[in-house]
Backbone atoms as SQL, in Angstrom:
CREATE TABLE atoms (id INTEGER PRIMARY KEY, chain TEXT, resi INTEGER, resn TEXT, atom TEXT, x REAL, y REAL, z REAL);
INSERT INTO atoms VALUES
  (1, 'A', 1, 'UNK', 'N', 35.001, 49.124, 167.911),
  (2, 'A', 1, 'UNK', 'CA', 34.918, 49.846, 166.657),
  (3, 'A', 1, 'UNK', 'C', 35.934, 50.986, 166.683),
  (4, 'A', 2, 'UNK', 'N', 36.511, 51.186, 165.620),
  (5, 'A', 2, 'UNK', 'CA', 37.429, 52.074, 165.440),
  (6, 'A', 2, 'UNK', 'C', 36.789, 53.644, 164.954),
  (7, 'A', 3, 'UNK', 'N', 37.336, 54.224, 165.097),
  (8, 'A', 3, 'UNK', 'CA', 36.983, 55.773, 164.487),
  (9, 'A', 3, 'UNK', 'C', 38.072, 56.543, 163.710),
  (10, 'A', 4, 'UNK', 'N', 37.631, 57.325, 163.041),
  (11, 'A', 4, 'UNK', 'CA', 39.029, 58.066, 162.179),
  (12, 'A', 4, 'UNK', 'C', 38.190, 59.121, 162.217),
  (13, 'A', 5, 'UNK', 'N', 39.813, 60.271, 161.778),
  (14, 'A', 5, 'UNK', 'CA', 38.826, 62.143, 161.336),
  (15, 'A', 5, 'UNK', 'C', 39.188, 62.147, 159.667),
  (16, 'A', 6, 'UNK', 'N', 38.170, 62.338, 159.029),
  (17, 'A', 6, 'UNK', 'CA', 38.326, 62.440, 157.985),
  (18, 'A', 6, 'UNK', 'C', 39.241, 64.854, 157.572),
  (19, 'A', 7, 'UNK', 'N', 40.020, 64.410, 156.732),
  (20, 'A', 7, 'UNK', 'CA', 40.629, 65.969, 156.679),
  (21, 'A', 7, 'UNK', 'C', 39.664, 66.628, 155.964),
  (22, 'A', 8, 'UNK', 'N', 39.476, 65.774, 154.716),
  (23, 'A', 8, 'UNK', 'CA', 38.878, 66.670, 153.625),
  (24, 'A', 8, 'UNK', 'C', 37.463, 67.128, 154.423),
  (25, 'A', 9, 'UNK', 'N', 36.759, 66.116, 154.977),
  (26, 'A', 9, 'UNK', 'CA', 35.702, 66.149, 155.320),
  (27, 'A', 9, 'UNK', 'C', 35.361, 67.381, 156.383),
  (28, 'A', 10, 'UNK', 'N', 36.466, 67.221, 157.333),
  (29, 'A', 10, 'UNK', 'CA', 36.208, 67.502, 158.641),
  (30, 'A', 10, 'UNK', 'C', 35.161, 66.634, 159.457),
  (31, 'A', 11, 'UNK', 'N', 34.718, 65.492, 159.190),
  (32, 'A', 11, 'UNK', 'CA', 34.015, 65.001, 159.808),
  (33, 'A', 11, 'UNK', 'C', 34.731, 63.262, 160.122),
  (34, 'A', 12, 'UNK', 'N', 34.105, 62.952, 161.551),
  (35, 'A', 12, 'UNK', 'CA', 34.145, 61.744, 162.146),
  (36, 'A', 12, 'UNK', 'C', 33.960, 60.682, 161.516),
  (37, 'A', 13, 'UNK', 'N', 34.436, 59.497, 161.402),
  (38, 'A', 13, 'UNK', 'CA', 33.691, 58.700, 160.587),
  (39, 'A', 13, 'UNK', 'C', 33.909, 56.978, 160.986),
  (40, 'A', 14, 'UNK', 'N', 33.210, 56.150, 161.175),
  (41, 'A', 14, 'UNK', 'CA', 33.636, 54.884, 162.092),
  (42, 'A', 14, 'UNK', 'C', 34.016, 54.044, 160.886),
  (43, 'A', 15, 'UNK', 'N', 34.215, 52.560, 161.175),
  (44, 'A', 15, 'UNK', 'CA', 34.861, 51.587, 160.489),
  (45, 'A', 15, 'UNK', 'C', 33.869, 51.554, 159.423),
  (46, 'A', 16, 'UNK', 'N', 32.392, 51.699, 159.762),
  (47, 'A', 16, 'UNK', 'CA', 31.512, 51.691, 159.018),
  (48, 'A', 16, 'UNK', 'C', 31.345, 52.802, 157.302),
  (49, 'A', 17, 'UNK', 'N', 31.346, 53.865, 158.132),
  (50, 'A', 17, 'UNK', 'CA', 31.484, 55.183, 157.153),
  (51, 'A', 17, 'UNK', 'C', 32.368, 55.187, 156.695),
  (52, 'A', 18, 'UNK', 'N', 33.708, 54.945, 156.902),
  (53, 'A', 18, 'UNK', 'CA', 34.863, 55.853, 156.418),
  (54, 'A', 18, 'UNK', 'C', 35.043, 55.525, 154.818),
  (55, 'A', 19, 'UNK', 'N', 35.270, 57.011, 154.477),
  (56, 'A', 19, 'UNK', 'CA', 35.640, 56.688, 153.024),
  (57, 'A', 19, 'UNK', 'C', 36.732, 56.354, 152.467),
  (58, 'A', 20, 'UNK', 'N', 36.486, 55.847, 151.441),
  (59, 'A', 20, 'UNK', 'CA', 37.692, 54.967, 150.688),
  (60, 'A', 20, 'UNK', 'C', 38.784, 55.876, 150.269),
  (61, 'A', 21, 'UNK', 'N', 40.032, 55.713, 150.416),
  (62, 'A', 21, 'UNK', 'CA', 41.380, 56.359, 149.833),
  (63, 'A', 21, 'UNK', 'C', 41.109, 57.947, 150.142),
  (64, 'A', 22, 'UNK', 'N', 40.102, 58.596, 151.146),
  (65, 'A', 22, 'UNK', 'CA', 40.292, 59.705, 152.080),
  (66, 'A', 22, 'UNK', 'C', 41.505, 59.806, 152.755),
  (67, 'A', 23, 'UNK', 'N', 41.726, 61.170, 153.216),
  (68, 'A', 23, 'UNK', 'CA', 43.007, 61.997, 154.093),
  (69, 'A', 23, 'UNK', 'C', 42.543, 61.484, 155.296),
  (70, 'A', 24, 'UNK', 'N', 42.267, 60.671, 155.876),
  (71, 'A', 24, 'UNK', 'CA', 41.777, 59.636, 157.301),
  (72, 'A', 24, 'UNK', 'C', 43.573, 60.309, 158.452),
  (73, 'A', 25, 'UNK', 'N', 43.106, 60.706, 159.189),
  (74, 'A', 25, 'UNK', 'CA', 43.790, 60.038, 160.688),
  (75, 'A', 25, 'UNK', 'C', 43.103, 59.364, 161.266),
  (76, 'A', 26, 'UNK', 'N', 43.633, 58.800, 162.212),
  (77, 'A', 26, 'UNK', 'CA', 43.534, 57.735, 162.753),
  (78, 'A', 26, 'UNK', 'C', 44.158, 55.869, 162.761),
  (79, 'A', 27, 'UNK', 'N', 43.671, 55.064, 163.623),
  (80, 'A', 27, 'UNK', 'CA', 42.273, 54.667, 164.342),
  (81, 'A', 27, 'UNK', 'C', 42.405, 54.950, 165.314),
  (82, 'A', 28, 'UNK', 'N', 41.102, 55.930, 166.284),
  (83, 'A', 28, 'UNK', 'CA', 41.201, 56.390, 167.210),
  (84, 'A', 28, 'UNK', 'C', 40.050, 55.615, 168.254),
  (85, 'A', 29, 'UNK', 'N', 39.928, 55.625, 169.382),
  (86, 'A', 29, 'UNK', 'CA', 39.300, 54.628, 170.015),
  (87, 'A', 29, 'UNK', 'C', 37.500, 55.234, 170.550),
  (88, 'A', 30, 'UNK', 'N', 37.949, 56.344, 170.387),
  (89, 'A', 30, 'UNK', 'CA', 36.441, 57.122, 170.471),
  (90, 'A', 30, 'UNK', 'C', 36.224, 58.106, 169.622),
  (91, 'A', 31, 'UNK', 'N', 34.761, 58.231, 169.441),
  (92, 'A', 31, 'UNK', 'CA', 34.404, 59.354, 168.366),
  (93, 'A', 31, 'UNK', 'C', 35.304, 60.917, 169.395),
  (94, 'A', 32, 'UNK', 'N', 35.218, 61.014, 170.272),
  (95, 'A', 32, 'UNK', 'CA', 35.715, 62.101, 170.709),
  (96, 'A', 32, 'UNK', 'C', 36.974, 62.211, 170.713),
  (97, 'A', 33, 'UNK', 'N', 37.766, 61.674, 171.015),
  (98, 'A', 33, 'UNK', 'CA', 39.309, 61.183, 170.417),
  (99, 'A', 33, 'UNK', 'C', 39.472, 61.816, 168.524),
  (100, 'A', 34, 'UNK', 'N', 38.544, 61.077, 168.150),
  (101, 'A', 34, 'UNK', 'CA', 38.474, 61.369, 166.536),
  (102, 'A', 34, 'UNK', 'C', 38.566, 62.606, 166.424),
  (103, 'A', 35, 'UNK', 'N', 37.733, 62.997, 166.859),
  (104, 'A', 35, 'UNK', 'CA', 37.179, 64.784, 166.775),
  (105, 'A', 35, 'UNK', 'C', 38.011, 65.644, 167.344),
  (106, 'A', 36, 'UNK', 'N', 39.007, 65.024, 168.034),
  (107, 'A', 36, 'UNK', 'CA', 40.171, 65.968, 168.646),
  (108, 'A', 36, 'UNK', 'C', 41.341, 65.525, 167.907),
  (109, 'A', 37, 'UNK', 'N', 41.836, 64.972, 166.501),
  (110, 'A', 37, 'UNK', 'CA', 43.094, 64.291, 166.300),
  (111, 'A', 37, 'UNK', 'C', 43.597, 65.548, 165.849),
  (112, 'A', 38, 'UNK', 'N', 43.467, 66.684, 165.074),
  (113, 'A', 38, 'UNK', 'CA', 43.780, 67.798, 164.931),
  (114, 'A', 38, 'UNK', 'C', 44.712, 68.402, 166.149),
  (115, 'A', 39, 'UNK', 'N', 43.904, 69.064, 166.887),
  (116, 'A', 39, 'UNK', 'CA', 44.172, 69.368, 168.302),
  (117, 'A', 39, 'UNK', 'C', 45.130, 68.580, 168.454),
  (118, 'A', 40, 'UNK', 'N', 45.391, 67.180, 169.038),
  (119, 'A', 40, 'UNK', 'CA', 46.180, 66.166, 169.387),
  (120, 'A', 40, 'UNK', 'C', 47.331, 66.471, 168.547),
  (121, 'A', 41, 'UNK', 'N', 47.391, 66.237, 167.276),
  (122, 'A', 41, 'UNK', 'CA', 48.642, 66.005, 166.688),
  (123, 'A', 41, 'UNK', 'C', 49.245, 67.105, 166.150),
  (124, 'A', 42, 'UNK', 'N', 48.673, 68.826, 167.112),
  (125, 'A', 42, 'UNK', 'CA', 49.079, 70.164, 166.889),
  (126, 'A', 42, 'UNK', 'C', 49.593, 70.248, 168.239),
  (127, 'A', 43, 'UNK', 'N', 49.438, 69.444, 169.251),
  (128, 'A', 43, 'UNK', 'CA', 49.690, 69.460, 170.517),
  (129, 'A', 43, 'UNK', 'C', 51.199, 68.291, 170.557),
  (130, 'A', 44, 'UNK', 'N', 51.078, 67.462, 169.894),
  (131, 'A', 44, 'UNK', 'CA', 52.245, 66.193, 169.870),
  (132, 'A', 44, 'UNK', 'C', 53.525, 67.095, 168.970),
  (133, 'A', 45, 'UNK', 'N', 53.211, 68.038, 168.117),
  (134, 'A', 45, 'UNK', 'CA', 54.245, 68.047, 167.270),
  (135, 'A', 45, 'UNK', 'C', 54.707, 69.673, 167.913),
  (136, 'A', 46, 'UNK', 'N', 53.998, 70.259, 168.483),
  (137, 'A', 46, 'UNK', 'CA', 54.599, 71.374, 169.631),
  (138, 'A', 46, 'UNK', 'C', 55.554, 70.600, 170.665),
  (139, 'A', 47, 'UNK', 'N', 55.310, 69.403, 171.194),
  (140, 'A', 47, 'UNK', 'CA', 55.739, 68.737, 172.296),
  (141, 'A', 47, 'UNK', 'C', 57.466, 68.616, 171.736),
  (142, 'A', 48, 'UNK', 'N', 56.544, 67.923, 170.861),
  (143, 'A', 48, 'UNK', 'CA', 57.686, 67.452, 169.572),
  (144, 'A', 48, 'UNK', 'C', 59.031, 68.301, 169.304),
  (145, 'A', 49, 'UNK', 'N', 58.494, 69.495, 168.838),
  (146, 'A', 49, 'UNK', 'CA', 59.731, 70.568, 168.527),
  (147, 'A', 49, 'UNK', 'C', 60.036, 71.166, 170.007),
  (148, 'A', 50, 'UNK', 'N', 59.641, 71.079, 171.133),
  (149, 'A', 50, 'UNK', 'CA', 60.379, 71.747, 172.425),
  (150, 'A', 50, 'UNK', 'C', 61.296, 70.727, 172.537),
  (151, 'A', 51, 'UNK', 'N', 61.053, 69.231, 172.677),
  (152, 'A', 51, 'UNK', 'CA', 61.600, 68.444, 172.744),
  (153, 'A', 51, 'UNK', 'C', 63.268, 68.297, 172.222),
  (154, 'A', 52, 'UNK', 'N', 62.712, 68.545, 170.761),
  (155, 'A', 52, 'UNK', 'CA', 63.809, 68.952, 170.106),
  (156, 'A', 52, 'UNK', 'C', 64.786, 70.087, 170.196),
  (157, 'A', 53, 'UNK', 'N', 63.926, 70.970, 170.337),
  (158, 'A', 53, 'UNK', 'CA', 64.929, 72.331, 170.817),
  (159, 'A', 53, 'UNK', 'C', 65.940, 71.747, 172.010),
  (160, 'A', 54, 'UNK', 'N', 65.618, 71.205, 172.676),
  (161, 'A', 54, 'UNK', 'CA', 66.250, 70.986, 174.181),
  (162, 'A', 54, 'UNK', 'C', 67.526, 70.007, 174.325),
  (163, 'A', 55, 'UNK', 'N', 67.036, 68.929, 172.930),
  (164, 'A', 55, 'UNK', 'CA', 68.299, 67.998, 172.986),
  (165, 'A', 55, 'UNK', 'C', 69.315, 68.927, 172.131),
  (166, 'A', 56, 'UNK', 'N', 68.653, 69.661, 170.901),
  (167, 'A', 56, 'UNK', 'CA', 69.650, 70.269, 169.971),
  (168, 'A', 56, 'UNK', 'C', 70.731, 71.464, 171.610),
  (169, 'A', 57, 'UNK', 'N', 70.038, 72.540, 172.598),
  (170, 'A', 57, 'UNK', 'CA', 70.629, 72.987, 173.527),
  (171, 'A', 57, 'UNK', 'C', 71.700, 71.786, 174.056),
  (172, 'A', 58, 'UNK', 'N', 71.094, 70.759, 174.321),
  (173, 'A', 58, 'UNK', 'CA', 71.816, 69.871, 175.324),
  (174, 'A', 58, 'UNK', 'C', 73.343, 69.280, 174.174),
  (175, 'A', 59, 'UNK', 'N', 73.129, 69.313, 172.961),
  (176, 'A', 59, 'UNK', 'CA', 74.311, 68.509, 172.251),
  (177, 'A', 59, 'UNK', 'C', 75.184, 69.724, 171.825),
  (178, 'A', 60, 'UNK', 'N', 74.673, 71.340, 171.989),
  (179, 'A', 60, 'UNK', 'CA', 75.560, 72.166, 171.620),
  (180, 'A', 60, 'UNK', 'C', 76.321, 72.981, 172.920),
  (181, 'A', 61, 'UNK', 'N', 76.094, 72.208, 174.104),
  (182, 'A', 61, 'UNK', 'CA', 76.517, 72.612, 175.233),
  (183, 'A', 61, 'UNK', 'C', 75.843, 73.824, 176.127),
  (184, 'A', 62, 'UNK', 'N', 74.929, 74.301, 175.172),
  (185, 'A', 62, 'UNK', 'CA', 74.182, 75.781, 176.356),
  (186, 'A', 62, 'UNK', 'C', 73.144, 75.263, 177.218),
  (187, 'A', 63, 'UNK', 'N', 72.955, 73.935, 177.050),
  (188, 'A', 63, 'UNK', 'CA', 72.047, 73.339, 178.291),
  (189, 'A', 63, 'UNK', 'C', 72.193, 73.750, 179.529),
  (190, 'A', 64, 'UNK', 'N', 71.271, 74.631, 180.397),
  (191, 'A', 64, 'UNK', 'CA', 71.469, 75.233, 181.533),
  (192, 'A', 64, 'UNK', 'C', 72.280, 76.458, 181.645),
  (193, 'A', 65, 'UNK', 'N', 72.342, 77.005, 180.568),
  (194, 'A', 65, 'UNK', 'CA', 73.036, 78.287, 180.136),
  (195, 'A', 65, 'UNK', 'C', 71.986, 79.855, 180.606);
């Protein structure tokens, strides 16, 4: 069974519940997974922009500057 986080809701919601044409993330593989996609994808898109900072350093030459 799949799980999603509903936005509007703030709440969990399985294949069963989930509402129709809702702000859904997901499919996540556990309700606790669900309940963290926030967290997760505030944590992926921090990753995200260091990431980025580092190639933008590395293509303007101050890499290791």
């Amino acid at each position: 069974m799949a799980y999603w986080y509903n936005v509007d809701t703030k709440q969990v919601e399985s294949d069963d519940t989930r509402s129709q044409n809702a702000e859904v993330m997901g499919p996540y593989e556990t309700e606790a997974e669900a309940a963290a996609a926030l967290a997760t994808a505030r944590a992926n898109t921090e990753a995200w922009d260091e990431q980025d900072r580092k190639d933008r350093e590395w293509e303007s030459g101050d890499a290791g500057a």
